[in-house]
C-alpha positions in Angstrom: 133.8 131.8 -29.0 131.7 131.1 -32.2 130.5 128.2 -34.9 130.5 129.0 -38.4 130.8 127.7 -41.2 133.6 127.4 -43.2 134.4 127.6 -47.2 136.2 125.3 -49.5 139.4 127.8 -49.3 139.2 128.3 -45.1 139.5 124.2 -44.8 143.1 125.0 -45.5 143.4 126.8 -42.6 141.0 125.4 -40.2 139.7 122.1 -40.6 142.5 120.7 -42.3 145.2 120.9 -40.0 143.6 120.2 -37.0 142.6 116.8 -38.8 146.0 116.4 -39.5 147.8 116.5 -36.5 144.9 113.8 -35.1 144.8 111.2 -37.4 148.7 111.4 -38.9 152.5 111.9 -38.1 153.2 115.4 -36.7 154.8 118.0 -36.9 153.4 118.0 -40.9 156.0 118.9 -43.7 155.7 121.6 -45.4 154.9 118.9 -48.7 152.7 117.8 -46.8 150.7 121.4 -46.0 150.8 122.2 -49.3 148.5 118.9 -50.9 146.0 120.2 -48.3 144.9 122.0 -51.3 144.5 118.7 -53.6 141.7 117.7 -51.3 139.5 120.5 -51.9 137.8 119.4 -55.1 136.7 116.1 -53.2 135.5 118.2 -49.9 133.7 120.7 -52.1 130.0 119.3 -50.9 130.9 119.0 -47.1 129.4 120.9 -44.6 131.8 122.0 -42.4 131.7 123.2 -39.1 134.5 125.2 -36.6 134.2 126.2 -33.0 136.8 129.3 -33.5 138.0 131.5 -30.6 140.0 135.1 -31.3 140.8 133.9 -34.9 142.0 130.3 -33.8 140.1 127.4 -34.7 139.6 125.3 -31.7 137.9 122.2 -32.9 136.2 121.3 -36.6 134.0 118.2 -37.9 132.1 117.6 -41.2 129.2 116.0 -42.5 129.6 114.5 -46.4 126.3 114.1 -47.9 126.0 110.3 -48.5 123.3 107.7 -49.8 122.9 104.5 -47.5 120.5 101.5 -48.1 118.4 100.5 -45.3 117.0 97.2 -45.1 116.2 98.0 -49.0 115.2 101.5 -48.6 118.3 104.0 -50.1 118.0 107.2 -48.1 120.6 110.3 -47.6 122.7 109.8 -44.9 125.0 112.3 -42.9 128.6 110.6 -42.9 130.3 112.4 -40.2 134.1 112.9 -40.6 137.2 114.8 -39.8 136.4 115.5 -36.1 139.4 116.9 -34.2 139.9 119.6 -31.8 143.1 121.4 -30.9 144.8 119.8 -28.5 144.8 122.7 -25.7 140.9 122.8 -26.4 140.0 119.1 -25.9 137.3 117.6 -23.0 135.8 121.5 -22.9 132.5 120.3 -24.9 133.7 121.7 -28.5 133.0 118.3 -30.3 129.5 118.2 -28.9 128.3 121.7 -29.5 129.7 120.8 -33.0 128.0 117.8 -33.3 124.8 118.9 -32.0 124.7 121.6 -34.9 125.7 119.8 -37.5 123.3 117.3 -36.9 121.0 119.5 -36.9 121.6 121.3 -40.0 122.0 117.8 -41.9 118.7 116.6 -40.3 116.5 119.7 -41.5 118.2 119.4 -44.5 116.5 115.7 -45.1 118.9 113.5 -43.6 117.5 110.9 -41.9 120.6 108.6 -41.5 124.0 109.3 -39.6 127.3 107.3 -40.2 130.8 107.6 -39.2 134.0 105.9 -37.8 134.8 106.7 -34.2 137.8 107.7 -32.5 135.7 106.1 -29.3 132.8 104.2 -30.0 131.4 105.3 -26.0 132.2 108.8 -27.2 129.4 108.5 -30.1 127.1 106.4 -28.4 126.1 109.0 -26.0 125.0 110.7 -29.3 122.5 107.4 -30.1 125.1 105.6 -32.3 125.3 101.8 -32.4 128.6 100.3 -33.2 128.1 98.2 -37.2 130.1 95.2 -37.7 133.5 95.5 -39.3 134.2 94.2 -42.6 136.9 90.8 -42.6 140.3 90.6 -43.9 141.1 87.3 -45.7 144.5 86.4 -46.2 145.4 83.6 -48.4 148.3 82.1 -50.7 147.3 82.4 -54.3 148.7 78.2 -54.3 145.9 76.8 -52.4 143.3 78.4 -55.2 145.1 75.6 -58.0 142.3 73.8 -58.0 139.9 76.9 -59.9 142.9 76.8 -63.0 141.6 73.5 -64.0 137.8 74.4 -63.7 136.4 75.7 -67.1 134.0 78.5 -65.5 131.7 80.4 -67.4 131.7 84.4 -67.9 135.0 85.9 -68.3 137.1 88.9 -66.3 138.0 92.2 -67.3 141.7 93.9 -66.3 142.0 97.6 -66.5 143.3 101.0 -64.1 140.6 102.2 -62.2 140.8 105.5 -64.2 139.7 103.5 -67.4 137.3 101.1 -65.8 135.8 103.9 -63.6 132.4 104.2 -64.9 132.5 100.4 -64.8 133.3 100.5 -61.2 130.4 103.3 -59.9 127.7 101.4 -61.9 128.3 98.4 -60.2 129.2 100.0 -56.8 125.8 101.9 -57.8 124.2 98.1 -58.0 125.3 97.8 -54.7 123.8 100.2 -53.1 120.5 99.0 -54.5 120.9 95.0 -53.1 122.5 95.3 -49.6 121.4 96.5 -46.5 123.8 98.9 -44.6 125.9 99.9 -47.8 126.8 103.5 -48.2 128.2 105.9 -51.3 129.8 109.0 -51.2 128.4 111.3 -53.6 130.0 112.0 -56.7 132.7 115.1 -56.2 133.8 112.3 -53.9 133.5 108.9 -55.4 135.7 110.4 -58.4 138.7 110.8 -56.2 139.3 106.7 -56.5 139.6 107.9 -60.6 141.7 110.8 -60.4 144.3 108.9 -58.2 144.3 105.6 -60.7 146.0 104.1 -57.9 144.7 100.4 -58.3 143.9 97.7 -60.8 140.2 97.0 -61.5 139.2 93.4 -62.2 135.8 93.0 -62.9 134.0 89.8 -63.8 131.3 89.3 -66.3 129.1 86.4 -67.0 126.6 86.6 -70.2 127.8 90.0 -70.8 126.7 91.3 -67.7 129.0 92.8 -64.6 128.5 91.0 -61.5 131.7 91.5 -59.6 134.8 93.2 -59.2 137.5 94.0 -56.7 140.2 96.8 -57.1 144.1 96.0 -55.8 147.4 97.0 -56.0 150.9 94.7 -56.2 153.5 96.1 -53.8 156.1 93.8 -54.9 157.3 90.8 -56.6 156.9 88.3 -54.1 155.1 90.6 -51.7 151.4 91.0 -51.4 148.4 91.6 -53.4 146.6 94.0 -51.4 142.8 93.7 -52.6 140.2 96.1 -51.2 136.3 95.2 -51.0 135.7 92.1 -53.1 132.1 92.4 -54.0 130.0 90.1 -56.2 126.4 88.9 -57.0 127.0 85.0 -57.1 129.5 82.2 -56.1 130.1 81.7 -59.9 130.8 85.4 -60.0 133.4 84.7 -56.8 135.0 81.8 -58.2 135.8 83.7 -61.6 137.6 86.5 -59.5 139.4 84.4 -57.3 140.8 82.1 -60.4 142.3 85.5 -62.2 144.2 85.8 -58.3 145.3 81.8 -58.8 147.3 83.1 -61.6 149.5 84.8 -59.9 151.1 82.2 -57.9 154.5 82.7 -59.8 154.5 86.5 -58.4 153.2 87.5 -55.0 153.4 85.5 -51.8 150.1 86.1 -50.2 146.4 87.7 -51.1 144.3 89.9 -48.6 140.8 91.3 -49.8 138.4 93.1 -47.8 135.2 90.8 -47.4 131.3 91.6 -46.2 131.0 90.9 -42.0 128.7 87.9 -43.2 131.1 86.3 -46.0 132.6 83.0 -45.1 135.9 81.9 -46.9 136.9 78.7 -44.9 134.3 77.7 -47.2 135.3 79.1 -50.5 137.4 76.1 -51.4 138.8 72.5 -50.1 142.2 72.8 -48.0 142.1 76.6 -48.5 144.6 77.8 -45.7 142.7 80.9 -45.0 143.3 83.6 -42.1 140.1 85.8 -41.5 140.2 88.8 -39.1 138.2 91.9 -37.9 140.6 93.6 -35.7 138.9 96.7 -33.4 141.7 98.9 -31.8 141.9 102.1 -30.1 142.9 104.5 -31.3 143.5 103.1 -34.9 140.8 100.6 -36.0 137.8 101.2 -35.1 134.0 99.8 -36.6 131.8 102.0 -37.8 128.4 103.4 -36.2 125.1 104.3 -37.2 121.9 105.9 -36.0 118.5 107.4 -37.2 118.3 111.1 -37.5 114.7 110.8 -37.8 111.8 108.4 -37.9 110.9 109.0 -41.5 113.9 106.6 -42.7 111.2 104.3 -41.1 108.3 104.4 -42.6 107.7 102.6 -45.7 110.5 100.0 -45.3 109.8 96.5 -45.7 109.2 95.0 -42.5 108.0 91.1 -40.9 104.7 90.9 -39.1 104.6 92.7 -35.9 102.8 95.4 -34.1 104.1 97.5 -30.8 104.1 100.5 -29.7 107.4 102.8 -28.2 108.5 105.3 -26.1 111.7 107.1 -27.6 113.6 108.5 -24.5 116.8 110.6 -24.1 117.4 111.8 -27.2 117.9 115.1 -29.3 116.8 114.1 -32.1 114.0 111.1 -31.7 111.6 111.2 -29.1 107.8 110.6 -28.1 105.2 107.8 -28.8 104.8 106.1 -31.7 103.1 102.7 -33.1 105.1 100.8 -34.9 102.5 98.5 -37.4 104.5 95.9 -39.7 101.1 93.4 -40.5 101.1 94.9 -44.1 104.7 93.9 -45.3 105.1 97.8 -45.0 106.4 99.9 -41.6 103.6 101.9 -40.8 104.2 104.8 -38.1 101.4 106.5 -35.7 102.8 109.0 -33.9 101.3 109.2 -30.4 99.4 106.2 -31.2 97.9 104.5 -28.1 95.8 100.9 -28.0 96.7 97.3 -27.0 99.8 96.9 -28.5 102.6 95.9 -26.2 104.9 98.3 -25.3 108.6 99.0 -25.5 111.0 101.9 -24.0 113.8 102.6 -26.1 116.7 104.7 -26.4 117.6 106.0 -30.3 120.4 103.7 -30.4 118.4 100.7 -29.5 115.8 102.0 -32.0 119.2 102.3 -34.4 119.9 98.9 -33.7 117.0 97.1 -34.3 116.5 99.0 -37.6 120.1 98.6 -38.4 119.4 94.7 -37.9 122.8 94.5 -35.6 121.2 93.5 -32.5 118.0 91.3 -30.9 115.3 93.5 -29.2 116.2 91.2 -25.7 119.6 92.5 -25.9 118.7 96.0 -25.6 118.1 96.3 -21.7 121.3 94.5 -21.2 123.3 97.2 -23.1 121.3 100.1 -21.2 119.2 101.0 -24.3 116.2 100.1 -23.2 113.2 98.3 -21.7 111.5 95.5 -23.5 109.2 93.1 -22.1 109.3 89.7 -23.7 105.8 90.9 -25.8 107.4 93.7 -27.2 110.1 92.4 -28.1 108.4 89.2 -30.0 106.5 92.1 -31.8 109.9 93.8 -32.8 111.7 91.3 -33.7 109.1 90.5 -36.4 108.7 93.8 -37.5 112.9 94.1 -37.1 114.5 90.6 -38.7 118.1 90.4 -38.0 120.4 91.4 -41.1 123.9 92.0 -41.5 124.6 95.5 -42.5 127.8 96.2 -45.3 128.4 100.4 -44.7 131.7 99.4 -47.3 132.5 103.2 -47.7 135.1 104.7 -45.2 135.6 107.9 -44.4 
């Protein structure tokens, strides 16, 4: 049995169709086998990993080299994807010899952040992922937004394909990046798949020339839906504008669903707006992402509240030791080995993910079996650690 890795071309044979037969219908076409090789110009910057055993490949995964922003900071980030084994090869260990790796490899490389979507979110979290919230669906009737035809708003919108409005769409998704904690991009050879496809409509909204929203969407019907993906915008004026172009199409589809951030609230976008809202986790099928810190440089420097403790990093591969934790300048500071009077914390690298993740409260860490934390401690983190609500956005 051996690990290599694999080139662009092997995927077809390897990677490809293991992911396949996890994650869609099976037995495959032979259509279906053969736009396999449409994929490889988007792939072309993975890292790829196989466990292979007399010429078979018994189990793959992948790291695609992202950009994430945390808590203001944008730093690479490993998105891990396409993990799969063969199905006479699975609960032997593959998936973790894999991971371990790759990991590896993508933390040397300068990789400091890890991302993906689980298949079992207790699976991951013996790696030091914490589970992300879920963005919402929002489900409306374009009827109930009558009330924005009559309102004379400011700024204007934009209507285009993606494959025109493209560099319209990155520089703003780029703008993104920049503002909210927890967002992630793929890197180009990737992003340009969404232009290539020109599968949806982009609306974009401008006000004083300037972009400050947009959402993409496709129509499947007349009378059917309007299927909106992430709606994304810089202001409620910005919001209002986008959701009056959707008013006008109360004559044509039945029903509007956008994706929306974990934090957005549209019960109260409008008066008497009959609004359904949901963030469904299933297994296997829907899952919410998860995150962790590859290493404690995505730490220092980042903004950070008043605070000052010192940790003990336990059971992990990849994060371990002592290490002050100094917040008083606005600025994370890190000591490693650091002793003194600061209070002290045990932690676990997904507790240490969490609170730097912003998803939860330093006192709910021993309760989830990710660490210890007296109550000083935890004061001190959760000044240095302020509660935010990460956006990953990118799915992969």
């Amino acid at each position: 049995m051996t690990i290599r890795r694999v080139t662009a071309e092997e995927r077809l044979t390897t990677s490809f169709p293991l992911a396949a037969y996890a994650f869609e219908s099976s037995p495959r076409s032979a259509a279906r086998t053969e736009e396999f090789r449409d994929y490889l110009p988007y792939q072309e910057g993975n890292r790829t990993l196989i466990v292979e055993e007399d010429g078979s490949t018994l189990a793959a995964c992948s790291a695609i080299p992202m950009r994430q922003n945390l808590r203001g900071a944008v730093l690479p980030m490993a998105g891990v994807a396409g993990v799969a084994t063969h199905p006479l090869a699975r609960r032997q260990g593959h998936v973790r010899t894999l991971l371990h790796q790759l990991l590896d490899e993508m933390r040397d490389e300068g990789h400091p952040l890890s991302a993906l979507y689980p298949f079992r979110p207790s699976f991951y979290a013996r790696f030091g992922y914490i589970g992300l919230p879920k963005p919402r669906t929002v489900t409306f009737t374009p009827a109930d937004l009558g009330s924005l035809l009559r309102a004379d708003l400011p700024g204007e919108v934009r209507w285009e394909r993606i494959g025109d409005g493209y560099p319209t769409w990155l520089a703003f998704i780029e703008r993104c990046l920049q503002d909210r904690h927890g967002f992630a991009v793929f890197p180009d050879y990737r992003a340009v798949g969404v232009r290539d496809r020109d599968e949806y409509w982009l609306l974009t909204a401008r006000v004083a020339g300037e972009v400050t929203g947009m959402v993409t969407y496709r129509i499947d019907d007349h009378g059917g839906t309007l299927a909106g993906n992430e709606l994304l915008y810089a202001d409620p004026l910005t919001r209002a504008l986008l959701l009056q172009f959707f008013a006008r199409h109360v004559d044509q589809v039945e029903r509007v669903t956008l994706q929306v951030t974990p934090d957005e609230l549209p019960e109260l976008w409008l008066t008497d707006l009959d609004v359904h809202v949901e963030a469904r986790i299933a297994r296997p099928g829907s899952s919410a992402p998860m995150a962790r810190l590859l290493s404690l440089d995505a730490l220092n420097g980042l903004p950070a509240g008043p605070g000052r403790v010192r940790i003990e990093l336990t059971g992990d591969r990849w994060l371990a030791g002592s290490h002050l934790l100094d917040g008083t300048s606005g600025s994370l500071e890190l000591s490693a080995g650091a002793s003194g009077r600061a209070p002290t914390a045990t932690l676990t690298a997904a507790g240490l993910s969490a609170l730097a993740y912003g998803v939860l409260d330093p006192a709910e860490l021993p309760l989830r079996g990710l660490g210890e934390v007296p109550a000083d401690a935890a004061a001190e983190l959760r000044g240095i650690f302020p509660r935010q609500v990460p956006y990953l956005l990118a799915d992969f």
